[in-house]
C-alpha positions as CSV (number, residue, x, y, z in Angstrom):
1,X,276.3,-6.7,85.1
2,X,277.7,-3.4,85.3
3,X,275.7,-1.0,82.3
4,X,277.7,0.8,80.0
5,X,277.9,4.5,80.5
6,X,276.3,7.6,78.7
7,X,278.4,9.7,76.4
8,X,280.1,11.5,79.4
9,X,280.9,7.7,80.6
10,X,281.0,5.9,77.7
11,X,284.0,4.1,78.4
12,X,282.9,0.5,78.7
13,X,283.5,-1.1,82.1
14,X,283.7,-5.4,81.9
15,X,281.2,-7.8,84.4
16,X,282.7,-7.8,87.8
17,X,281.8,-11.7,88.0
18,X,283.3,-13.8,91.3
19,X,286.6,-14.5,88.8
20,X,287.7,-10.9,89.4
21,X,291.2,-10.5,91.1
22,X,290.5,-10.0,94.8
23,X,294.5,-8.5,95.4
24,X,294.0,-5.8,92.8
25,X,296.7,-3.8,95.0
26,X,293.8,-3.3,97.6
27,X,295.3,-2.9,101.1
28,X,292.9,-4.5,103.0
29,X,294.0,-5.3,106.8
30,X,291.4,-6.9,109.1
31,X,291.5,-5.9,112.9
32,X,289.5,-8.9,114.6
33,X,288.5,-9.2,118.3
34,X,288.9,-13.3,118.3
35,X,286.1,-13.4,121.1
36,X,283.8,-12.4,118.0
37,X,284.9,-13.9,115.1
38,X,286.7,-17.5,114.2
39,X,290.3,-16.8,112.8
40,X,288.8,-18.9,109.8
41,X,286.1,-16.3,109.2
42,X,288.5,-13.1,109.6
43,X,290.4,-15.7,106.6
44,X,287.3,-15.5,104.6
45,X,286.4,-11.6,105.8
46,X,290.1,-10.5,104.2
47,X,289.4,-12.6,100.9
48,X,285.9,-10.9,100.4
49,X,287.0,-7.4,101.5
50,X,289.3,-7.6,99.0
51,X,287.3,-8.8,96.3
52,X,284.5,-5.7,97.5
53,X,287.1,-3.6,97.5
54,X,289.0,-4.5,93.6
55,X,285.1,-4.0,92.6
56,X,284.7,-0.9,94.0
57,X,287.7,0.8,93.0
58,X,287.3,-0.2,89.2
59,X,283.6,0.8,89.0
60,X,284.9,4.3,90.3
61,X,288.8,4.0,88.3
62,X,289.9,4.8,91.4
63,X,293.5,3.2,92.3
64,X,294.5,1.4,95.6
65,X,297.3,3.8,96.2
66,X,294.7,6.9,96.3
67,X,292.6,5.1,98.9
68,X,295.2,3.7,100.7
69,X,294.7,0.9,103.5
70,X,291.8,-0.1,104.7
71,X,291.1,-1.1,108.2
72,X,288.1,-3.4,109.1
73,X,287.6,-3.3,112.5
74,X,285.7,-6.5,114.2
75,X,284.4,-5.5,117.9
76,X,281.4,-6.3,119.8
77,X,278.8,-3.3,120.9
78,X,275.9,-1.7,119.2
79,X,275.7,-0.8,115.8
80,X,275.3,2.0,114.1
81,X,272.4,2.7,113.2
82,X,272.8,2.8,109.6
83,X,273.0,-1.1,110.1
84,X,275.4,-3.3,111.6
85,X,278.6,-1.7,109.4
86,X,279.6,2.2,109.5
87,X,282.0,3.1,107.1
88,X,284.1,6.9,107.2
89,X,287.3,8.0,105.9
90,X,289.3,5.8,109.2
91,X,287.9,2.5,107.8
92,X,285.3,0.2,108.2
93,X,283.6,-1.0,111.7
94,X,281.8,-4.3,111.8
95,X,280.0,-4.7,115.3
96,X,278.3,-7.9,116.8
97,X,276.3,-7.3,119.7
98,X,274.9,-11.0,119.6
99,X,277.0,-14.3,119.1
100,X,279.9,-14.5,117.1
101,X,280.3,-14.1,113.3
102,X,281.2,-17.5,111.5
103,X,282.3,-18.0,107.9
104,X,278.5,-18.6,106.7
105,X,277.8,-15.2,107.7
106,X,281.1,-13.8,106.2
107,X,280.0,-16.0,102.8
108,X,276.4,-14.4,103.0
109,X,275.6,-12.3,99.8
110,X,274.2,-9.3,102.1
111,X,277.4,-9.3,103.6
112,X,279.2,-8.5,100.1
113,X,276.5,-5.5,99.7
114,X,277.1,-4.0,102.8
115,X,280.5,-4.2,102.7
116,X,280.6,-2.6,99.2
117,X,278.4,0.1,100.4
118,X,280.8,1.0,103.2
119,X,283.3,0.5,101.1
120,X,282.1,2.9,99.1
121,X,282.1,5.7,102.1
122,X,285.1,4.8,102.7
123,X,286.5,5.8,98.6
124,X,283.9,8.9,99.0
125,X,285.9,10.6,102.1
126,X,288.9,9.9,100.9
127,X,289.0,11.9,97.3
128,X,286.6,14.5,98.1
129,X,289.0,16.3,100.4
130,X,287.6,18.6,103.5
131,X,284.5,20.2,103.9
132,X,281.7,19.8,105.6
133,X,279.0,16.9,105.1
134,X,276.0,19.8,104.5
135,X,273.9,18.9,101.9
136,X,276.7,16.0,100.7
137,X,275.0,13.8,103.3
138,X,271.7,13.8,101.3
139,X,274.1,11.6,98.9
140,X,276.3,10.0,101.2
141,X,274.1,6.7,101.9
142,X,272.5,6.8,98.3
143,X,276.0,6.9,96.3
144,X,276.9,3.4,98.8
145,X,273.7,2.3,98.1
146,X,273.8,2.8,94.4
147,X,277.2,1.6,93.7
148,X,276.4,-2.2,96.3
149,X,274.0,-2.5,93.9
150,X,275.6,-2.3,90.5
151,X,279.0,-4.3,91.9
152,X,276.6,-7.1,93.5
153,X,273.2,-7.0,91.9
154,X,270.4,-9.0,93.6
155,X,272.4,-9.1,97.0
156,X,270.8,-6.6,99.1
157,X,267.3,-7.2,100.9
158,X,264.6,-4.7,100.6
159,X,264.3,-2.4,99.9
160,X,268.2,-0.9,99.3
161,X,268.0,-3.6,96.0
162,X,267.4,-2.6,92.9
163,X,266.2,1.2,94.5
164,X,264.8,2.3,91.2
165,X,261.3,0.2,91.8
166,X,260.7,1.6,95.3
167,X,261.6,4.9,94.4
168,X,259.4,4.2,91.0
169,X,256.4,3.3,93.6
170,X,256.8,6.2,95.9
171,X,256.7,8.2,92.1
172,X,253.0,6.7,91.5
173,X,251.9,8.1,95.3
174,X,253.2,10.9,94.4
175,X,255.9,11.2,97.6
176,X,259.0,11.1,95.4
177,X,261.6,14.1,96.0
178,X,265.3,14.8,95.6
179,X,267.1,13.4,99.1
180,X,267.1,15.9,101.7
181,X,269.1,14.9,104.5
182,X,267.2,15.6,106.5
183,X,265.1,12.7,105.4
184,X,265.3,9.4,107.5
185,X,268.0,6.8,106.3
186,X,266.0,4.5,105.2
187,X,263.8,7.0,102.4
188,X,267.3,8.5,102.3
189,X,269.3,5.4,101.2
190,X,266.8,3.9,98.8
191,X,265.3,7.1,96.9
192,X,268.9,8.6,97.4
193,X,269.9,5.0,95.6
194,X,267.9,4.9,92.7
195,X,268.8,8.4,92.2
196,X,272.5,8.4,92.4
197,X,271.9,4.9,90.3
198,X,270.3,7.0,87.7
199,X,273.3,9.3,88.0
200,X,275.8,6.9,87.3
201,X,274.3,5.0,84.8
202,X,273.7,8.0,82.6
203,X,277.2,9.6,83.2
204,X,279.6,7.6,84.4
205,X,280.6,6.5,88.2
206,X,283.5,8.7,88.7
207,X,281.9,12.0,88.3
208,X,279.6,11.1,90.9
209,X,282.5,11.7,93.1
210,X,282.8,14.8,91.8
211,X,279.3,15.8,92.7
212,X,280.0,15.1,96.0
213,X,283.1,16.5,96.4
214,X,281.2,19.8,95.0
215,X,278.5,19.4,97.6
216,X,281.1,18.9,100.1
217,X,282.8,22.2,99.5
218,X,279.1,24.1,100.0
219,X,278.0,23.7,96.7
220,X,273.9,23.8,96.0
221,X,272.4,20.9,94.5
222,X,271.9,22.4,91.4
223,X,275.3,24.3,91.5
224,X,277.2,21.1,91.8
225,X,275.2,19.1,88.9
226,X,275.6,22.3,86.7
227,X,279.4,22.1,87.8
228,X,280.0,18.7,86.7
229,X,277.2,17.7,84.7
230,X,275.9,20.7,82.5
231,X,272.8,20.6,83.6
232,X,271.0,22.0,85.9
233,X,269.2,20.2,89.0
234,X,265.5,20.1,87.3
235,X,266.7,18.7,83.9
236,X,268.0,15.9,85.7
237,X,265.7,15.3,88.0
238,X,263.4,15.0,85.4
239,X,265.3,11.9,83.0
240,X,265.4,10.1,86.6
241,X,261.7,10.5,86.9
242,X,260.7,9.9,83.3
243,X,263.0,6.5,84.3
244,X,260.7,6.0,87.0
245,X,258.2,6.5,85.0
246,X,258.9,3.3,82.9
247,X,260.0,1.2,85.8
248,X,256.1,2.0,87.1
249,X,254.8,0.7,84.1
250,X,256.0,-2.7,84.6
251,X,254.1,-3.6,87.7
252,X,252.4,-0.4,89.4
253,X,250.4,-2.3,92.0
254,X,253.3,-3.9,93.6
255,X,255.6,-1.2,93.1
256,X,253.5,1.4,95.1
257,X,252.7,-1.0,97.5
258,X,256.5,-1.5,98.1
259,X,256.6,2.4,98.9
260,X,253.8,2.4,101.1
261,X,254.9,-0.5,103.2
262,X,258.3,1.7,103.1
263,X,257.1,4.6,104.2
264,X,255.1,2.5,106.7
265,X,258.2,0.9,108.6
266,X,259.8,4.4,108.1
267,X,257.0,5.6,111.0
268,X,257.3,2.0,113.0
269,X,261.4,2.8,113.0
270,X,260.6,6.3,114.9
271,X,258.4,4.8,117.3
272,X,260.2,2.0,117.9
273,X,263.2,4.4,118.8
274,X,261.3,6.7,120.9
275,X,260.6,3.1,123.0
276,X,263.9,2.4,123.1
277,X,265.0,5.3,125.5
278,X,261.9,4.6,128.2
279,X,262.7,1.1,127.6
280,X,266.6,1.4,128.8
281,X,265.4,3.5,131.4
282,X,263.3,0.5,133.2
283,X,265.6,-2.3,132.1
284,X,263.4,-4.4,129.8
285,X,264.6,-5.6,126.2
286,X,262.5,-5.9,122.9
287,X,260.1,-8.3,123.1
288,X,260.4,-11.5,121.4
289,X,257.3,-11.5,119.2
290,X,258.3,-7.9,117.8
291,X,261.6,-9.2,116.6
292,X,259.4,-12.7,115.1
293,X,257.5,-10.3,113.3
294,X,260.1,-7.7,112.2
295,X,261.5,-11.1,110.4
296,X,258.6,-12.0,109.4
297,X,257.9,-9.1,108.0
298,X,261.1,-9.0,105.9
299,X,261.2,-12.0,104.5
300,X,257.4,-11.2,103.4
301,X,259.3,-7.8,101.6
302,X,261.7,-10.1,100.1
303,X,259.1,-12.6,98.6
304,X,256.9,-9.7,97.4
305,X,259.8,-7.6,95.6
306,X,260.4,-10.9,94.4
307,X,256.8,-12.5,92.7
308,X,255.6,-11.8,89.7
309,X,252.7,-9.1,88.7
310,X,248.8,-10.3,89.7
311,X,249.9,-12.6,92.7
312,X,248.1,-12.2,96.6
313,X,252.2,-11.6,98.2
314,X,250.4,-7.4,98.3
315,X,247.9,-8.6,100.6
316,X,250.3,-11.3,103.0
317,X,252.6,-8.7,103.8
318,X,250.0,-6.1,104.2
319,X,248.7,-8.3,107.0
320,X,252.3,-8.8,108.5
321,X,253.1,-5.0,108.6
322,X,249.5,-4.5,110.2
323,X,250.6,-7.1,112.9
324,X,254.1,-5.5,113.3
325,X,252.6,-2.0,113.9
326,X,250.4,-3.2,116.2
327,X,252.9,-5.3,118.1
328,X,255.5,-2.3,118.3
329,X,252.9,0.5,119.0
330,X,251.5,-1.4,122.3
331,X,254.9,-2.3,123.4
332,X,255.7,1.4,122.7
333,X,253.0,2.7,124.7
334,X,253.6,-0.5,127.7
335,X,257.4,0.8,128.5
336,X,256.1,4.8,128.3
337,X,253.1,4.0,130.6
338,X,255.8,2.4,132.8
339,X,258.2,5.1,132.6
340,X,256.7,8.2,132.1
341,X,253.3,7.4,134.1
342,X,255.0,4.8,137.1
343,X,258.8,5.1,137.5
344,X,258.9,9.2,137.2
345,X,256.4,10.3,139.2
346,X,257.4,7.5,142.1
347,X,260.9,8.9,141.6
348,X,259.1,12.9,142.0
349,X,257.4,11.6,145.2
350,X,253.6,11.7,143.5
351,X,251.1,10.3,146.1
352,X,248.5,9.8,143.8
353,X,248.8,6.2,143.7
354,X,245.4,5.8,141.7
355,X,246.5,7.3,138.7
356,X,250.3,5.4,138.9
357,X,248.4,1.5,139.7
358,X,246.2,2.6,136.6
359,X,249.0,3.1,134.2
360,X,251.2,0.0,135.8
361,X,247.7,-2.1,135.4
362,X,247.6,-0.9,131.6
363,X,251.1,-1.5,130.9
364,X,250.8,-5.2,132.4
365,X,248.3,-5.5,130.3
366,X,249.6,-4.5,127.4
367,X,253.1,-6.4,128.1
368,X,251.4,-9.7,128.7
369,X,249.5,-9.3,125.4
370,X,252.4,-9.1,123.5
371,X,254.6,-12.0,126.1
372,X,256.9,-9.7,127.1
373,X,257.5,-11.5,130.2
374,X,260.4,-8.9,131.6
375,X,258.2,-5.7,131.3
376,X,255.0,-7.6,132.8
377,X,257.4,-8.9,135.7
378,X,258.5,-4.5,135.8
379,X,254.4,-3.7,136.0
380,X,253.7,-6.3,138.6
381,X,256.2,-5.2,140.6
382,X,255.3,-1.6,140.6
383,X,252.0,-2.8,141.2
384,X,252.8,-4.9,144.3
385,X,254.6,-1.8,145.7
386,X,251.9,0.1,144.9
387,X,249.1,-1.4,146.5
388,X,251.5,-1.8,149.9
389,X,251.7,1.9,150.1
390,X,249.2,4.1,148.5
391,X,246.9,6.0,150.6
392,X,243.6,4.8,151.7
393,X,240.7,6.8,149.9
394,X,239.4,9.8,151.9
């Protein structure tokens, strides 16, 4: 259900249900690469796109003709890193690095969400004219995030649904701030969320494009809520917290919890990175297991955001993250033993094998703990070479 809107907003806006008219003048035009997606799913894509898009632009009162067409590119390669969409003012990007995308996955309610949220990027470049992203882009994921969430409640996984009861958890650990943009996406999408939520719900969706496009024009924080709200930064900031507040109340265990598992992966997503780069270096993929238990893992979120207060789901998942990080911190330090201890200083013409079969015997070990059969094949073949050539002790 969409809310109805505080007395700057208090025009009252209908439920988007599933009946509402897809066309709603929204030029939508799909750009497929067939080798990834089934002509019957593009069918489907347009038909949804649509619908995301009539939702979107009647949230904000924002007409087709403003935002023009739409392109939705279909093409393999890596996503972004936002997720497997990135939305700007040129359109909308949907990337498939692995299979093909059928209707079922077209037809998926995350699908909907995201879409909406770049959507939504899509309608905030468009009316908010030049500039520079600056201090906008401590918004620019929360406002998508916000809006997803009020055109298709209960659609998005954790924890960009419902942001206000992550954000209220990360409130009781006392780690709750105003979005810097600095921040990384994933704190900066669901506290930026729950704020720009808050924002709407109190005054209305369409002035939150005029906050941004105040932001975008170098703007403060505080400048650009005085500008279009009356009030300053810290008088709003403080209704959204007193929100939070409430929110808490309802369930404070699993609700901080929630944050700290957040805040958690946050730390995992760095170091998993930071493998990434010694891992494309040596040519080895992520292991098997670590993707098992990044799913694992989520669907453990899900159920937990999901059960009621008093249940055991806290201490499940707790036990699922502890296996993740432990999983993605050995393979971390496997492919940098491999890199930075074996591969470089072979490369740099190092003799001293000792210390190079010592970090090649660690990684294997590590590598064959987690059955990450490429990088243990990488270590034993360093280790063969290794042992042919170093230098007999003196």
């Amino acid at each position: 259900m969409i809310p109805s809107w505080g007395v700057e907003g208090a025009e009252q806006h209908s439920s988007v249900e599933s009946h509402t008219e897809p066309s709603a003048g929204a030029r939508i035009r799909i750009d497929p690469d067939m080798t990834v997606i089934s002509p019957e799913a593009v069918e489907h894509l347009g038909i949804v796109m649509s619908d995301v898009a009539a939702r979107v632009n009647q949230l904000f009162g924002v007409s087709p003709e403003a935002i023009g067409e739409v392109v939705v590119t279909v093409a393999r390669g890596e996503p972004f890193l936002e997720g497997a969409l990135g939305g700007s003012r040129s359109g909308i990007l949907i990337c498939a690095n692995f299979g093909s995308l059928e209707t079922s996955d077209i037809l998926r309610p995350l699908m909907r969400s995201w879409l909406a949220l770049e959507y939504t990027r899509v309608v905030l470049e468009r009316t908010s004219g030049g500039g520079q992203l600056g201090l906008a882009g401590s918004l620019y994921m929360g406002i998508g995030v916000a809006v997803a969430d009020i055109v298709f409640p209960d659609c998005a996984e954790f924890p960009l649904r419902d942001p206000h009861k992550v954000s209220a958890g990360l409130l009781l650990l006392d780690k709750l701030h105003v979005p810097r943009s600095t921040d990384p996406a994933i704190y900066n999408g669901t506290v930026g969320g729950s704020f720009c939520k808050y924002l709407i719900e109190r005054f209305g969706p369409r002035k939150i494009l005029e906050v941004y496009s105040e932001l975008k024009s170098g703007e403060t924080m505080n400048e650009a809520l005085m500008h279009v709200y009356g009030e300053q930064l810290s008088l709003v900031e403080e209704g959204w917290r007193s929100l939070l507040r409430n929110v808490a109340g309802e369930d404070p265990e699993r609700f901080a919890a929630m944050a700290e598992m957040m805040l958690h992966l946050d730390e995992l997503s760095s170091t998993s990175m930071k493998a990434l780069y010694s891992a494309e270096q040596i040519g080895v993929g992520i292991p098997r297991r670590i993707e098992d238990l990044a799913q694992s893992v989520r669907t453990g979120l899900m159920e937990m955001y999901e059960a009621g207060a008093g249940t055991d789901s806290i201490v499940h998942v707790r036990e699922l993250v502890s296996q993740y990080a432990s999983a993605v911190q050995s393979w971390h330090d496997a492919v940098n033993l491999l890199w930075l201890d074996v591969s470089i200083p072979l490369a740099t013409g190092s003799s001293d094998y000792e210390s190079i079969l010592d970090a090649a015997e660690q990684a294997r070990e590590l590598a064959a703990q987690l059955g990450a059969d490429d990088l243990v094949r990488k270590a034993e073949e360093s280790i063969t070479m290794l042992k042919r050539t170093r230098q007999p002790s003196e």
